[in-house]
N, C-alpha and C positions, 0 to 999 in steps of 0.2 A: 205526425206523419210516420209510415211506417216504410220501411225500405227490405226490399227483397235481400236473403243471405243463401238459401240453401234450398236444393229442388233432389228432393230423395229419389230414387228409381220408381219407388210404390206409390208417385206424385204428391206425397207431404212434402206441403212446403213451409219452409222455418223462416220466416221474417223478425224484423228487430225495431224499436222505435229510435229515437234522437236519445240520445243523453236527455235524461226529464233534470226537473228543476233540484229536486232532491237525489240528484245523482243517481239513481237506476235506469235502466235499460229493460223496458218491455221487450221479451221475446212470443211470440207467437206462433204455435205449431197448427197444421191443419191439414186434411187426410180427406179425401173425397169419399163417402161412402155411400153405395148403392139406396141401401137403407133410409140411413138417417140422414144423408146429405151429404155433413160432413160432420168428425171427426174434431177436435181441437183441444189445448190446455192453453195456458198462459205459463210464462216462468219470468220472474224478475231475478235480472245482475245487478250487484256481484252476490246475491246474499242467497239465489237459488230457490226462494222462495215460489211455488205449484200455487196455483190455483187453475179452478175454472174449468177440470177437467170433464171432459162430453166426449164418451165412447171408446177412451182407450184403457183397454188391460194395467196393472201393474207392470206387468214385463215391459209395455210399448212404453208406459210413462219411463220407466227406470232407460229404458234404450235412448228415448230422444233425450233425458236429463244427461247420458252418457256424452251425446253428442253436443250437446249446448257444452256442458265441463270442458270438453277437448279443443270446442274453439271459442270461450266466453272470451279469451284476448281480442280475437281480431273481433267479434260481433261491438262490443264496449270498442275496441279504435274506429272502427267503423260507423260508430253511433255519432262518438266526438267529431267525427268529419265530415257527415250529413250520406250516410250511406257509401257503401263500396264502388258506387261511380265516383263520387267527390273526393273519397278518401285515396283514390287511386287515380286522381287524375284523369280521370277519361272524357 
């Protein structure tokens, strides 16, 4: 299952999966584009490892990895608690 974390201005949205069995956390980036649809990479925590990437730049990959680094805390607490409705109670 994947659960929604981040809804950028430019409508990329960054989702996360559960804590998997071997401890990573799928993260998922994706970018609506005219073009080609859409836009996406893959990244796993905590080890930051890229794959899977379709249509973005160097700069945009190194941007959204900026932004995953800056909150891979709460995305991984949030994985452990079944997503940021559950982990926050709501």
């Amino acid at each position: 299952m994947m659960y929604p974390f981040l809804t950028l201005e430019d409508e990329t949205e960054i989702v996360h999966s559960e804590l998997l069995e071997n401890n990573e956390v799928k993260v998922y980036i994706e970018k609506p584009d005219e073009k080609d649809c859409f836009h996406h990479m893959t990244c796993y925590l905590p080890s930051y490892k890229v794959e899977d990437i379709f249509g973005f730049s160097e700069d945009e990959v190194q941007n959204y990895l900026s932004i995953i680094k800056s909150t891979s805390h709460l995305i991984i607490e949030f994985a452990q608690g079944g997503g940021f409705e559950n982990a926050a109670n709501l």
